[in-house]
KEKE-3310 file (N, C-alpha, C; in steps of 0.2 Angstrom, whole numbers, plus 5000, padded with zeros to 4 digits):
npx = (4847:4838:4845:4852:4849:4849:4838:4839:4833:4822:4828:4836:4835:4841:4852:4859:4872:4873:4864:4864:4876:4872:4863:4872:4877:4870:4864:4868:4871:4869:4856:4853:4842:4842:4833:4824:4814:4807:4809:4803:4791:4795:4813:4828:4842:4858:4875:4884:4879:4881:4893:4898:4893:4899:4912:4908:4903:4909:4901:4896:4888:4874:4867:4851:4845:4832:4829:4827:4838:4848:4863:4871:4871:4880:4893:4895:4892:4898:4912:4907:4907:4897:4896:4887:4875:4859:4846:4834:4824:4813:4818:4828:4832:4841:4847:4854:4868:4870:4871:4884:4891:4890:4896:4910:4915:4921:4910:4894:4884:4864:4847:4830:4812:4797:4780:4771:4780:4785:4798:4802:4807:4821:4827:4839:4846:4851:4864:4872:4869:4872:4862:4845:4832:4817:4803:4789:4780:4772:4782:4793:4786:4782:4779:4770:4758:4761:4763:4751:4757:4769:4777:4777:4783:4797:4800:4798:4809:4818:4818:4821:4834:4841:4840:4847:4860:4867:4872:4863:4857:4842:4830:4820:4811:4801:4786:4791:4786:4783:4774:4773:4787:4789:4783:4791:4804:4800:4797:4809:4817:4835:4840:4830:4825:4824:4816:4808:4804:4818:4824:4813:4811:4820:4837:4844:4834:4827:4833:4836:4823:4822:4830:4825:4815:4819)
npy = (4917:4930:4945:4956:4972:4982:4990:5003:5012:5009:5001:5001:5019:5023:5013:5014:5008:4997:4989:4987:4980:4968:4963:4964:4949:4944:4954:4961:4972:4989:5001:5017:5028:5046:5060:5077:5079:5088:5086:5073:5069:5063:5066:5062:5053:5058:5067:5068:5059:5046:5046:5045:5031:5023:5014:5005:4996:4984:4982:4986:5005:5011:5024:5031:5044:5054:5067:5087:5094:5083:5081:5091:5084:5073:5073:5077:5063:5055:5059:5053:5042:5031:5018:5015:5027:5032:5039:5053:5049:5059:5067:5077:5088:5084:5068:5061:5070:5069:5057:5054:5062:5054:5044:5048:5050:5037:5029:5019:5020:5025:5025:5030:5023:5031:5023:5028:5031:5027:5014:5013:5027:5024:5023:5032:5030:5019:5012:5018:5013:5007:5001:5000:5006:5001:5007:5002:5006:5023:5036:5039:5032:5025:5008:5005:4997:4986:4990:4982:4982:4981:4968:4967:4975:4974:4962:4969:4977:4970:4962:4971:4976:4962:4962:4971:4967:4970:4971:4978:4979:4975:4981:4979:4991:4995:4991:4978:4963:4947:4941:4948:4945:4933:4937:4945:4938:4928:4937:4941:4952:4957:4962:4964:4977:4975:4980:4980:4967:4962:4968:4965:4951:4937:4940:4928:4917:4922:4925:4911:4908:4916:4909:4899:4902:4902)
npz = (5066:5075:5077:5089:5095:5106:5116:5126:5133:5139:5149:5168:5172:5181:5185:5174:5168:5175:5172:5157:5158:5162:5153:5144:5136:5130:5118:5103:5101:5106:5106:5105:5110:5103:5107:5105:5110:5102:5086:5091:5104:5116:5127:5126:5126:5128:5122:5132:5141:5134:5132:5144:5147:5137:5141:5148:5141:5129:5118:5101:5101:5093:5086:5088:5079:5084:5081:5077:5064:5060:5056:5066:5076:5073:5075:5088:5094:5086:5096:5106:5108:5096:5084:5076:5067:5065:5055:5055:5042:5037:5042:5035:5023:5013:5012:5009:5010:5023:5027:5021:5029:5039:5035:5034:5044:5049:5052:5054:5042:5044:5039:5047:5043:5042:5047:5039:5028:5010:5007:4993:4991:4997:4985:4978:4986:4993:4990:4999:5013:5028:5038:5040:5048:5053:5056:5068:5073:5078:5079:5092:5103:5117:5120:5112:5099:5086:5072:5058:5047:5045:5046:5030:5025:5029:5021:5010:5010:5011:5000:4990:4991:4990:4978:4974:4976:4988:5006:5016:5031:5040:5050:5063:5074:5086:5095:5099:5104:5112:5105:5091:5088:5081:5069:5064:5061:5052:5042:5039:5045:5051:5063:5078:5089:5104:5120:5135:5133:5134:5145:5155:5155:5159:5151:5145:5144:5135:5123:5121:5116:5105:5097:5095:5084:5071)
capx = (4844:4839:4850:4846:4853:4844:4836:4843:4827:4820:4834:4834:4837:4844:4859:4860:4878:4875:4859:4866:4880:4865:4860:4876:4882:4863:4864:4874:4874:4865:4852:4852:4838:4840:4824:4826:4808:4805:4804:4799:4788:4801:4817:4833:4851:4863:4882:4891:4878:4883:4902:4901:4891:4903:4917:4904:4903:4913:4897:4894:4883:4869:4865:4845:4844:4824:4829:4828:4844:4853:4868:4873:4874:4884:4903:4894:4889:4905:4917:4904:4908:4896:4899:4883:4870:4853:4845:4825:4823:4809:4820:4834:4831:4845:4847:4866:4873:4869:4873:4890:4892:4891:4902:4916:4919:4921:4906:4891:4876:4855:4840:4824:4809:4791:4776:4767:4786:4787:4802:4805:4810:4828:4829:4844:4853:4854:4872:4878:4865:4874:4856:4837:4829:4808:4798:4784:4772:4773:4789:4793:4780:4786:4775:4762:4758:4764:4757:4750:4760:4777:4783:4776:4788:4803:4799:4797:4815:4823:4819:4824:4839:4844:4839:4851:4865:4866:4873:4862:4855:4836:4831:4816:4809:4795:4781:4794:4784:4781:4768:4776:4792:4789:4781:4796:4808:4796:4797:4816:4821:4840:4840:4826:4826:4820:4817:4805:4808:4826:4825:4809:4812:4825:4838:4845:4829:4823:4840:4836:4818:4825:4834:4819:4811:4823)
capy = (4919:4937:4948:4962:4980:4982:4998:5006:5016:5002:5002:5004:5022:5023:5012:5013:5004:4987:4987:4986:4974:4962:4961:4963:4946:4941:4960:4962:4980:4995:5003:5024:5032:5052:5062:5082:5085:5093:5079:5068:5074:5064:5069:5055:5051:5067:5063:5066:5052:5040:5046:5041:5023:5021:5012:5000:4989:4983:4981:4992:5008:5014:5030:5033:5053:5054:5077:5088:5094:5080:5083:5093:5077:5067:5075:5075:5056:5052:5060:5051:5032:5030:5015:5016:5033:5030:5047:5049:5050:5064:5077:5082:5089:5079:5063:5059:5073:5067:5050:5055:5064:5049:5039:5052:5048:5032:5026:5016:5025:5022:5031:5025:5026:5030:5018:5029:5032:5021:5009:5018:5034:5026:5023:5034:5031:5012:5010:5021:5013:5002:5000:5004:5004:5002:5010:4998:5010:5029:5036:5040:5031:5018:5003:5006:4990:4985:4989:4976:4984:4981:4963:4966:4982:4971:4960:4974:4980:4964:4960:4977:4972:4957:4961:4975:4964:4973:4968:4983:4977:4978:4984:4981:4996:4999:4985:4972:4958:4939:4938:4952:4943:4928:4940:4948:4933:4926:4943:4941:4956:4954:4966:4967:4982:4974:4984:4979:4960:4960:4972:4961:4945:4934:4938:4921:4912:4926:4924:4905:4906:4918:4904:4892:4904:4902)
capz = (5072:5074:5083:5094:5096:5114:5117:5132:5134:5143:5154:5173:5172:5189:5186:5167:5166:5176:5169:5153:5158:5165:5148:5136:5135:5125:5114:5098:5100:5111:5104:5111:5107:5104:5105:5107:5112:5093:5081:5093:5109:5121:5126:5129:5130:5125:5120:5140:5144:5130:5134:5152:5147:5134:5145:5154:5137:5124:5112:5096:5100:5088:5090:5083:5082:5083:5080:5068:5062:5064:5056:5070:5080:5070:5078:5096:5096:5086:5100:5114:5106:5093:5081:5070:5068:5063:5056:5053:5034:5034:5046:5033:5015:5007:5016:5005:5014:5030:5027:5017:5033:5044:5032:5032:5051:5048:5058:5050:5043:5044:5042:5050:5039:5048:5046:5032:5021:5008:5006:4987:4993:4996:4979:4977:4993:4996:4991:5006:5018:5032:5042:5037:5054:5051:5063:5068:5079:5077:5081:5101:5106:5119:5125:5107:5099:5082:5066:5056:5040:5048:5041:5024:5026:5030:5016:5002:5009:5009:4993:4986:4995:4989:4971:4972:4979:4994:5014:5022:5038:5041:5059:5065:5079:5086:5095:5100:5111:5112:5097:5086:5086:5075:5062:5060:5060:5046:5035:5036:5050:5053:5068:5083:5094:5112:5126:5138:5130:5136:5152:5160:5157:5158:5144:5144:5142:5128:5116:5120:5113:5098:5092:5091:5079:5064)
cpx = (4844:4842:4845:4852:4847:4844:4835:4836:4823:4824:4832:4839:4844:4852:4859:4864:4875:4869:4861:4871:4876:4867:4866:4878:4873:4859:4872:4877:4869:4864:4848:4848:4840:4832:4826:4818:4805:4802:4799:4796:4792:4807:4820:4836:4854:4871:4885:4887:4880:4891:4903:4900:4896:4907:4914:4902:4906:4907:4895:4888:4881:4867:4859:4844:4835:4824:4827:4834:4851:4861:4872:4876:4881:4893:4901:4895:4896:4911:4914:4908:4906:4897:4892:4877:4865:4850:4838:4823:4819:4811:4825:4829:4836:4850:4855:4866:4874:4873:4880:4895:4894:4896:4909:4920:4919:4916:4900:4883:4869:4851:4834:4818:4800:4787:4772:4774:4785:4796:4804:4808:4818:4831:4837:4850:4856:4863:4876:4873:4867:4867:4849:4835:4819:4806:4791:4777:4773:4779:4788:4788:4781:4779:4769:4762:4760:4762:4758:4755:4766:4780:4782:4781:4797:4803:4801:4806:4821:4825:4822:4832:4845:4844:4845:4859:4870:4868:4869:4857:4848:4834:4825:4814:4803:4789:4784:4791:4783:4778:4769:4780:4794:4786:4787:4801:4806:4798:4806:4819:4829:4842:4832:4828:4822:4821:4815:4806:4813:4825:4820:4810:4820:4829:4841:4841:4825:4827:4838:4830:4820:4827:4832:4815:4814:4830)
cpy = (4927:4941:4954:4969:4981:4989:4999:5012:5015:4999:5004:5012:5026:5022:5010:5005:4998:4986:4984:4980:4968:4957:4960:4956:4942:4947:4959:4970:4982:4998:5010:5026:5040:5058:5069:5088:5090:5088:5075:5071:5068:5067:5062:5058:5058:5064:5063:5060:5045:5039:5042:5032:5019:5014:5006:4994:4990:4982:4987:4998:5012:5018:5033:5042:5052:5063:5079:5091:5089:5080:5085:5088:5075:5069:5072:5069:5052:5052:5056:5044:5030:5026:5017:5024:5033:5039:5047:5052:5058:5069:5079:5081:5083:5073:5059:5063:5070:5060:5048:5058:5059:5045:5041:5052:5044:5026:5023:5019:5020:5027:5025:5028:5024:5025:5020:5030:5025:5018:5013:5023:5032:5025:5026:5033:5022:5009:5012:5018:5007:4997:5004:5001:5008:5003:5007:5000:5017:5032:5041:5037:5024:5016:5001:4997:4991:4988:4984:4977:4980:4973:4963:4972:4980:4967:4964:4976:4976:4963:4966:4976:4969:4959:4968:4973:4967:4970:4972:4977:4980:4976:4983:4986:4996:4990:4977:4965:4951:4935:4941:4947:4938:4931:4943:4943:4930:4932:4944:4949:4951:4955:4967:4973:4981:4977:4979:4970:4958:4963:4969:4955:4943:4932:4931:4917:4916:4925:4917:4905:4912:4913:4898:4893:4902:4899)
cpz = (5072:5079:5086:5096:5102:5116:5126:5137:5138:5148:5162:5173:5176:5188:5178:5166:5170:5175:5162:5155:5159:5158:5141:5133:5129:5118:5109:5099:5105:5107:5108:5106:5109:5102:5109:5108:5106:5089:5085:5100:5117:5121:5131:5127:5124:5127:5126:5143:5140:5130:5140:5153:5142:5136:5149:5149:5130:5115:5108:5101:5094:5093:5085:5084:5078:5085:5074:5069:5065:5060:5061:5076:5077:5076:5086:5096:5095:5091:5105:5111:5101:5087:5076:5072:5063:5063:5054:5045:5033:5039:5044:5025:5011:5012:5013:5008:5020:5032:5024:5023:5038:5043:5034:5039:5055:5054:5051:5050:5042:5043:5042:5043:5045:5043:5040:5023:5018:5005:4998:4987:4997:4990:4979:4983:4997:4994:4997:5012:5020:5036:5037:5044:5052:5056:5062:5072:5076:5083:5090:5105:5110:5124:5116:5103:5092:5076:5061:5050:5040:5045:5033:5022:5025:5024:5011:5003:5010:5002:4988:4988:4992:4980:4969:4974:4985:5000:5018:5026:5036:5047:5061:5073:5082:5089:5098:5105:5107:5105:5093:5083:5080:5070:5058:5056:5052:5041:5036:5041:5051:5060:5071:5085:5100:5116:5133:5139:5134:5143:5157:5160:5155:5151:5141:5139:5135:5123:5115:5114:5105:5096:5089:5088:5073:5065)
residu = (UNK:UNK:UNK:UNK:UNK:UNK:UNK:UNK:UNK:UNK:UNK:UNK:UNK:UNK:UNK:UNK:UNK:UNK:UNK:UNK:UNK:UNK:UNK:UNK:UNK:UNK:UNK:UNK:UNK:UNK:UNK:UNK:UNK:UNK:UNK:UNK:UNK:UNK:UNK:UNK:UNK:UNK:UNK:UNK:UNK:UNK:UNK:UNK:UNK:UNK:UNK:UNK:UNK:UNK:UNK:UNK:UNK:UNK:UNK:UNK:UNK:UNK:UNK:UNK:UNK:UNK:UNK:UNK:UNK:UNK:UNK:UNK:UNK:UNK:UNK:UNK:UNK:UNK:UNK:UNK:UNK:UNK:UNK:UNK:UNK:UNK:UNK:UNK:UNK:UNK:UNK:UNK:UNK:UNK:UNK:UNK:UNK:UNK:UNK:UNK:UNK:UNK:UNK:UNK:UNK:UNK:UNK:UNK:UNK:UNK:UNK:UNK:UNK:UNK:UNK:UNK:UNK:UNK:UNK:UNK:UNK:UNK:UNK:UNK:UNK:UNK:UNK:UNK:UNK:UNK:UNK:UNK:UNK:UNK:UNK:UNK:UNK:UNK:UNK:UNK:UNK:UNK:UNK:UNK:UNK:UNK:UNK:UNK:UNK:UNK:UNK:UNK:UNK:UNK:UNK:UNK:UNK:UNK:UNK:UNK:UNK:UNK:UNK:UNK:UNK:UNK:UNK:UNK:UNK:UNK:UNK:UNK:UNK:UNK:UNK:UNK:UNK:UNK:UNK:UNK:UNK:UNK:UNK:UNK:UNK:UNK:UNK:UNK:UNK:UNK:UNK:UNK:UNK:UNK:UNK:UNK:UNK:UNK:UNK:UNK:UNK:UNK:UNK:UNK:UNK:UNK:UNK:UNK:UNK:UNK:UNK:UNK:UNK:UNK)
# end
């Protein structure tokens, strides 16, 4: 069944935490978008909000830094709670430092890759890479609708994957709705990222109908 890192994004702002609590018992993990108004043209969660939310669920946080220089992150997020930190492939030069960096403090590394990056360009790095989260719209861009490219994307990075006898996780980001979803599940996604999905309707009944996909 495909799991779900639930984008918090999507969240009632208001009362973050028991909006979050609603929905933990139907999330494998939380799903924090950061976004510093630079890389991406919003601006979201910063480490005293991810410290205060911390405490209000016992489930992994993913911390996606959509910055640039996200190195600079990595200490913040780890001292907020941070269990895994997702980085976006084309906003550091040397993507092993980064991600040797995230290793080093014993948290689980990712980088996202956008919809025009190709899937080759981790060549060098898939042994350190805990997470590969695909961006299935153009990045910060909440509500856009999927791109058609997006399961043959999950596909090409499974299979690179599995041939390299590999456990990294594939994520998919980006597009999450009703009729997306069995495209992904089909192309082998092991992770969704549901917002709107998980936060409008009833999570109950949408984990339910996950599990009558595959």
């Amino acid at each position: 069944m495909l799991k779900c890192s639930t984008s918090l994004w999507s969240a009632n702002l208001v009362d973050l935490a028991a909006d979050m609590r609603r929905v933990e018992p139907y999330s494998e993990r939380f799903h924090l978008d950061v976004a510093d108004g630079h890389y991406s043209p919003t601006m979201l969660f910063f480490p005293d909000l991810v410290a205060a939310l911390r405490p209000h669920s016992e489930r992994p946080f993913e911390i996606h830094l959509m910055t640039t220089g996200p190195s600079a992150w990595i200490e913040p997020f780890a001292e907020a709670g941070a269990d895994v930190i997702i980085f976006c492939f084309d906003a550091v030069d040397d993507p092993g430092a980064v991600l040797d960096a995230i290793k080093a403090r014993g948290l689980q590394a990712g980088v996202s890759l956008l919809l025009e990056e190709e899937i080759d360009l981790l060549d060098p790095y898939w042994e350190r890479l805990d997470v590969l989260c695909l961006l299935g719209t153009k990045a910060g861009i909440k509500g856009a609708e999927m791109d058609e490219t997006a399961p043959g994307r999950i596909r090409r990075a499974k299979a690179e994957i599995a041939t390299r006898g590999l456990q990294t996780v594939v994520e998919a980001d980006g597009g999450i709705r009703r009729h997306t979803v069995p495209k992904l599940a089909e192309a082998g996604a092991d992770f969704i990222v549901p917002g709107s999905l998980m936060f409008k309707e009833d999570p109950a009944e949408m984990r339910a109908w996950l599990a009558s996909l595959r």
